[in-house]
C-alpha positions in Angstrom: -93.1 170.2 74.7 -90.7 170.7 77.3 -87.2 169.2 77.7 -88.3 167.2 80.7 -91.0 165.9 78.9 -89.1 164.6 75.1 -86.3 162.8 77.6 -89.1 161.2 79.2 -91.0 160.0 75.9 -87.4 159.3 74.7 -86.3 157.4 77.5 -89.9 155.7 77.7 -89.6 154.3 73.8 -86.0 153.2 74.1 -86.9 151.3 77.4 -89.7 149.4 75.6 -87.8 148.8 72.0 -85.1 147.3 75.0 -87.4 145.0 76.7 -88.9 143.6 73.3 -85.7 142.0 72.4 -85.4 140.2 74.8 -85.2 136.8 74.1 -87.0 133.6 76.8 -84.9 132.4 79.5 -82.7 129.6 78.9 -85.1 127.5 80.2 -88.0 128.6 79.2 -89.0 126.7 76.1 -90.5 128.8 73.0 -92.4 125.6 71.9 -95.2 124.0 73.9 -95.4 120.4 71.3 -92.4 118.5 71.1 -92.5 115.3 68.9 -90.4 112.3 68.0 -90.0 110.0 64.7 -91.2 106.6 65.2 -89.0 104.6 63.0 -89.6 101.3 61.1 -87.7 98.8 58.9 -87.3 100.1 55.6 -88.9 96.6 54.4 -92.0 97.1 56.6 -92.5 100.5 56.5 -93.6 100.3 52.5 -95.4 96.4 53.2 -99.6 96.9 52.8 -101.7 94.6 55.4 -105.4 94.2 55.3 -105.8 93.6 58.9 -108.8 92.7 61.1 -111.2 95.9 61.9 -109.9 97.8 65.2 -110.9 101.0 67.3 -110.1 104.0 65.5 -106.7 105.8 67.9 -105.8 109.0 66.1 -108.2 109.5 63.5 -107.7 111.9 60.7 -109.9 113.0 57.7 -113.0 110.9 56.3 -113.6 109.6 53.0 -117.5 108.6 51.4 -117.4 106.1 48.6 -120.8 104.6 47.9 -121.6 102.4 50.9 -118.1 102.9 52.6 -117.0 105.1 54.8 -112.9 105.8 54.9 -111.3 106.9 57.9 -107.8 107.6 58.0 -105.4 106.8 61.2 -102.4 109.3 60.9 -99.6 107.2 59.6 -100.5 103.9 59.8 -103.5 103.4 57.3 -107.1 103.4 57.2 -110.1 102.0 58.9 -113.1 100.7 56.3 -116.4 101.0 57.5 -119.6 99.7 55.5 -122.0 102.3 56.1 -125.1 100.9 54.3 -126.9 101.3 57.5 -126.1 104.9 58.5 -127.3 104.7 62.3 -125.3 101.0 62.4 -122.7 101.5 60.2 -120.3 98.4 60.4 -116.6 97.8 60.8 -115.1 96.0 58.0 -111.5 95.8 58.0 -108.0 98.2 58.4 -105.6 98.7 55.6 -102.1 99.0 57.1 -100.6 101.6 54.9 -97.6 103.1 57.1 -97.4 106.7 56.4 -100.7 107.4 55.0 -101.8 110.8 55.6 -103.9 111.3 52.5 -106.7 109.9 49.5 -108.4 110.0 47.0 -111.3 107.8 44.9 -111.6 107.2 41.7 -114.4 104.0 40.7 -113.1 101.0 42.2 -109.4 102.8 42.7 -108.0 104.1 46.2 -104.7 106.2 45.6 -102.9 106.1 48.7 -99.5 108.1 50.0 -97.3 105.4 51.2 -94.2 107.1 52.9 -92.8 108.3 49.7 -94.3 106.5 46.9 -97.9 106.8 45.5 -100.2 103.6 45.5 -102.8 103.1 43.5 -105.0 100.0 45.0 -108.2 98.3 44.0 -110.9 97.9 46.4 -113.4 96.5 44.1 -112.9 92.9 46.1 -112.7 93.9 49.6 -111.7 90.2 50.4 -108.9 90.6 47.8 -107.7 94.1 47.6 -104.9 94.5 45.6 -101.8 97.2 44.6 -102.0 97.7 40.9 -99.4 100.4 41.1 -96.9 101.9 42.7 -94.9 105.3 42.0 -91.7 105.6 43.7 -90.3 109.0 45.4 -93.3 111.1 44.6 -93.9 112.3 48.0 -89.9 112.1 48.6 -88.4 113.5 52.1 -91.9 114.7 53.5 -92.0 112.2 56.0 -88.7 113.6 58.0 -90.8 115.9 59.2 -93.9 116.4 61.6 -97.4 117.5 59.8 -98.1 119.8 62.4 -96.4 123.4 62.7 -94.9 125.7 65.3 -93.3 122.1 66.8 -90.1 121.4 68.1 -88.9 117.6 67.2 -86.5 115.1 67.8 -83.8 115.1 64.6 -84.7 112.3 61.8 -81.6 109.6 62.4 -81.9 107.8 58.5 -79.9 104.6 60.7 -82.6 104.2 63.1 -85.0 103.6 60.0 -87.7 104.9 57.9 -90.1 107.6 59.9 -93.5 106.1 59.4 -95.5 108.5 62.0 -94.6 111.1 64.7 -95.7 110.9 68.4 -96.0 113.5 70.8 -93.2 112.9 73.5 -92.1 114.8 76.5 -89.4 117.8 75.9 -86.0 116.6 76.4 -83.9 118.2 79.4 -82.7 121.3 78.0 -83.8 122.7 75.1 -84.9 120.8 71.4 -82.6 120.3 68.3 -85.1 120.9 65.6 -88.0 122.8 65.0 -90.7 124.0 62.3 
């Protein structure tokens, strides 16, 4: 090769290294999701509720026990549906569980995330169900941040409250304070 040539090829390689390291704009926002805590008491957000059956909002992963279906509402419990009648399955209740992300079965036994402690509740009366146990900080600090990667997020403020769910919000002005 020629001298002409290498510069060129030289000056072509060092002109692209250059123009990868470039960083965005300052506003231009590396994240397209930006999401806030939603906050609740401390008092309310561990309190269980069997509530009357609603329309599912957010749904999340589905559990099969028996006759019941299990649907999970991202951070606020799960809807119970009896299912006996596959093409009219029936609405039976919603467990308020704030936080609940995750399950499991086990006979009679639904275990249950519950911000940061680990439930253990009996649905073998579905008119009475009841928390048999409850394991405190198992899941500990988890809840400070969104499920979902690749986010930006509003900082967790521990004297607004206890994060109980995220919602996706518009990006504030300029820029984000946290991501993941």
């Amino acid at each position: 090769m020629n001298r002409p040539t290498n510069f060129l090829l030289a000056l072509l390689l060092v002109g692209t290294f250059l123009t990868g390291c470039m960083g965005p704009d300052e506003d231009e926002q590396p994240f397209r999701e930006y999401y806030r805590p939603v906050y609740a008491a401390e008092q309310l957000a561990y309190r269980i509720q069997v509530q009357p059956a609603r329309t599912l909002q957010n749904p999340g992963r589905i559990y099969v026990k028996d006759h019941l279906l299990i649907i999970n509402e991202r951070f606020k419990g799960f809807h119970l549906i009896d299912n006996s009648d596959p093409a009219n399955p029936q609405p039976l209740l919603f467990l308020e569980v704030p936080g609940a992300g995750n399950m499991a079965m086990q006979g009679s036994f639904m275990y249950v995330d519950n911000m940061t402690d680990l439930l253990t509740l009996d649905l073998s009366n579905l008119q009475d169900i009841r928390e048999v146990n409850r394991q405190k900080g198992v899941f500990d600090g988890r809840q400070n941040y969104p499920p979902m990667r690749n986010v930006a997020f509003e900082c967790v403020d521990p004297k607004r409250g206890v994060v109980v769910g995220w919602e996706k919000a518009d990006m504030p002005g300029k820029g984000y304070e946290c991501f993941r």
